[in-house]
TORGU-185191 format. One record per residue (C-alpha): residue number from 1; residue in one letter; x, y, z. Coordinates in Angstrom, 2 decimals, m for minus. Layout:
residues N
+-----+--------+---------+---------+---------+
: num : residu :       x :       y :       z :
+-----+--------+---------+---------+---------+
: NUM :      A :       X :       Y :       Z :
...
+-----+--------+---------+---------+---------+
end
This chain:
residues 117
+-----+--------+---------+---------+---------+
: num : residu :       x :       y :       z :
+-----+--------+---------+---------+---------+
:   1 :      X :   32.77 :  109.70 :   86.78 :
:   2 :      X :   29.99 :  111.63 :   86.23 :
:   3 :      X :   27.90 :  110.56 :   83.24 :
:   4 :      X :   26.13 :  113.78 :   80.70 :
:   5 :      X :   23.04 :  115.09 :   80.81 :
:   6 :      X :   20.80 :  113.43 :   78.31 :
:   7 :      X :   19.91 :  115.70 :   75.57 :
:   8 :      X :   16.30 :  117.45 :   75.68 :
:   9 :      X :   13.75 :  115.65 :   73.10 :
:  10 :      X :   16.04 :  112.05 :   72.90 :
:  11 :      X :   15.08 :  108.99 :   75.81 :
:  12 :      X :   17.66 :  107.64 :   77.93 :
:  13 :      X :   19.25 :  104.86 :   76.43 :
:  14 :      X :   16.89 :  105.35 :   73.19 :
:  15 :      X :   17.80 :  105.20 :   69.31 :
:  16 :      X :   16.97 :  109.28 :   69.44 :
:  17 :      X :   13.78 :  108.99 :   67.50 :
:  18 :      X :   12.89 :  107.31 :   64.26 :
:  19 :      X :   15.39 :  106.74 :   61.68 :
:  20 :      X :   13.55 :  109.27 :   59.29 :
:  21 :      X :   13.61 :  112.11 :   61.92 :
:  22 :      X :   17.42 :  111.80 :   62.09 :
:  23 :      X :   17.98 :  111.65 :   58.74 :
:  24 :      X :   16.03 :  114.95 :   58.22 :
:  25 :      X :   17.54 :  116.50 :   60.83 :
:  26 :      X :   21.13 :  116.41 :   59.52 :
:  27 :      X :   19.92 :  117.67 :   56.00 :
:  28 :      X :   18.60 :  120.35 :   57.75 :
:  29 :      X :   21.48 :  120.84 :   59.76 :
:  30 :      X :   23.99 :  120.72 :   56.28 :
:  31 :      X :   21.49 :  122.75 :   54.69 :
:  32 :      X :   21.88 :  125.37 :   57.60 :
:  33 :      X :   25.39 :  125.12 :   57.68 :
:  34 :      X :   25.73 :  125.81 :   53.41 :
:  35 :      X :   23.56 :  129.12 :   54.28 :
:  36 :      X :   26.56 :  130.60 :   56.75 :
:  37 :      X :   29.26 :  129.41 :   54.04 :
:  38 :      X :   30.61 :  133.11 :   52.03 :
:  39 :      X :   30.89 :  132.35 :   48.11 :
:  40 :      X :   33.18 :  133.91 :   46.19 :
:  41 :      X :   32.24 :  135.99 :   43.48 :
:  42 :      X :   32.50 :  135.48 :   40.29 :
:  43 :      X :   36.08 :  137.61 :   39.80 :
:  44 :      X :   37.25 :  136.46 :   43.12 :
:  45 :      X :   36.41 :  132.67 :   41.27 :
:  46 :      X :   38.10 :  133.44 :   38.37 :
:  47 :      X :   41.16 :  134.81 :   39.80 :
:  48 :      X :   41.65 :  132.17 :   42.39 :
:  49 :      X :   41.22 :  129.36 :   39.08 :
:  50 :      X :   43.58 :  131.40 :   37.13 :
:  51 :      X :   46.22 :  130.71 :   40.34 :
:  52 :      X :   45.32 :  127.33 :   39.95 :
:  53 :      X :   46.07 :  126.99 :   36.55 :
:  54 :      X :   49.18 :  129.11 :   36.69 :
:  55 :      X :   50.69 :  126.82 :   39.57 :
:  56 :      X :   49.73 :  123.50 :   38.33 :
:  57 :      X :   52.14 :  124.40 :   34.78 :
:  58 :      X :   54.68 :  126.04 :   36.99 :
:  59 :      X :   54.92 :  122.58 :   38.88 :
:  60 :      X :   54.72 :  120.86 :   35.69 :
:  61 :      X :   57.32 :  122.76 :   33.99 :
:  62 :      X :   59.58 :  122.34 :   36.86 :
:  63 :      X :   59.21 :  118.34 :   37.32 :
:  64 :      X :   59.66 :  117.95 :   33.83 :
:  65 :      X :   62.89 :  119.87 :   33.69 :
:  66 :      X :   63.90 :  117.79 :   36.59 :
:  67 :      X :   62.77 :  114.53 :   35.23 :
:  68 :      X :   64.82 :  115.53 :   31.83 :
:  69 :      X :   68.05 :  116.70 :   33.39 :
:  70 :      X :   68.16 :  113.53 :   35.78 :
:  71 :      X :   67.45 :  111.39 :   32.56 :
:  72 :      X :   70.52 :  113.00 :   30.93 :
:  73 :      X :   72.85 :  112.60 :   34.09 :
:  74 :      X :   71.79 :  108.37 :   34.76 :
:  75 :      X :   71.41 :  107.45 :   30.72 :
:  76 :      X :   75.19 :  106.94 :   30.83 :
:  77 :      X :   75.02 :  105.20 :   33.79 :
:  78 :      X :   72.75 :  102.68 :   32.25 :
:  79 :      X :   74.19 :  102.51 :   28.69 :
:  80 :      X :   77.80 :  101.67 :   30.62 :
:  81 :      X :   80.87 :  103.60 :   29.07 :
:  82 :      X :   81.46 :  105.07 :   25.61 :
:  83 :      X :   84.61 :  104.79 :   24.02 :
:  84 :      X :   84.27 :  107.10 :   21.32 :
:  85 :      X :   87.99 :  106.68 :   19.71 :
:  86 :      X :   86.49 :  102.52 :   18.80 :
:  87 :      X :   84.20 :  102.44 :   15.79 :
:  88 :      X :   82.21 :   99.23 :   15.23 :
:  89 :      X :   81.32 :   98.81 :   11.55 :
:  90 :      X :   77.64 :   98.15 :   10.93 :
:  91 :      X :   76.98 :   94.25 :   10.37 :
:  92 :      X :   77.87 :   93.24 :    6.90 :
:  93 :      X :   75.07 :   91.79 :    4.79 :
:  94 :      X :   75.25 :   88.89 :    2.85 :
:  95 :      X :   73.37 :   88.85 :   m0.07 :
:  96 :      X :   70.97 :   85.56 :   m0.06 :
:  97 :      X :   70.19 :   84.17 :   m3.68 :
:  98 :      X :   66.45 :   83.09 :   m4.09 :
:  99 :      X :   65.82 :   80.71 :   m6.95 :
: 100 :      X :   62.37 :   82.24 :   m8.93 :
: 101 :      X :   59.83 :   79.32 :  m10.25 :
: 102 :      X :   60.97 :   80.18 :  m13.94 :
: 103 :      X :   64.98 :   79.52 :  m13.04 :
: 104 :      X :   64.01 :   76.41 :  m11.26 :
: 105 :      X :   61.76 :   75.60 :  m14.26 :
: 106 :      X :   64.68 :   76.39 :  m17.03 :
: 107 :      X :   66.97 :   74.38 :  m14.83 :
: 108 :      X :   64.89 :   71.20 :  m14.57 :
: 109 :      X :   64.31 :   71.54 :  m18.77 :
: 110 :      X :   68.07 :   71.93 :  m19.12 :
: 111 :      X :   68.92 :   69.03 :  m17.14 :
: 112 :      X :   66.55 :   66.43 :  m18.31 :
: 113 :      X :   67.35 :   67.76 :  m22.20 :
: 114 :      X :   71.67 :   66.96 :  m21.71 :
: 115 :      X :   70.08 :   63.48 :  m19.91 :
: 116 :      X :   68.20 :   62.66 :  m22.66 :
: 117 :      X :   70.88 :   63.35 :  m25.36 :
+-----+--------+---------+---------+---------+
end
């Protein structure tokens, strides 16, 4: 197999130069290759934004009616099945008496005045 002609300016079997030279040379060679690149102009930017923006809330809209419908088809699926024709009452609530410092207080006075007597 044949081997490639080395390259004019870079040794045989060499690094290609100093580190610094290289490094140069590809800026120069981006720099170059930004000078052949067509910008749009400032219409042609705001149009092709305004497709952009357009797009990305179609796409949203439609995921998001998808994500809602396919939560309303698998929430029964998770919940299990509803009879509708069984009621359950709510949970009946027993009232808890509390004993305030001044009943305890009347109730100790009461008691140790019918001891006394």
């Amino acid at each position: 197999m044949a081997r490639a002609p080395a390259r004019a300016g870079v040794a045989a079997g060499g690094s290609g130069g100093r580190a610094s030279g290289r490094r140069f040379a590809y800026f120069r060679g981006v720099w170059e290759e930004l000078r052949k690149v067509v910008w749009p102009t400032r219409t042609e930017l705001w149009r092709m934004t305004g497709v952009v923006v357009v797009t990305v809330i179609l796409f949203s809209l439609l995921i998001g009616g998808a994500d809602y419908g396919l939560g309303l088809l698998v929430q029964p699926i998770i919940n299990g099945p509803s009879n509708s024709t069984t009621t359950t009452a709510p949970p009946a609530t027993v009232p808890t008496a509390t004993p305030s410092a001044s009943a305890s207080a009347s109730a100790s006075a009461s008691a140790s005045a019918s001891a006394s007597s």
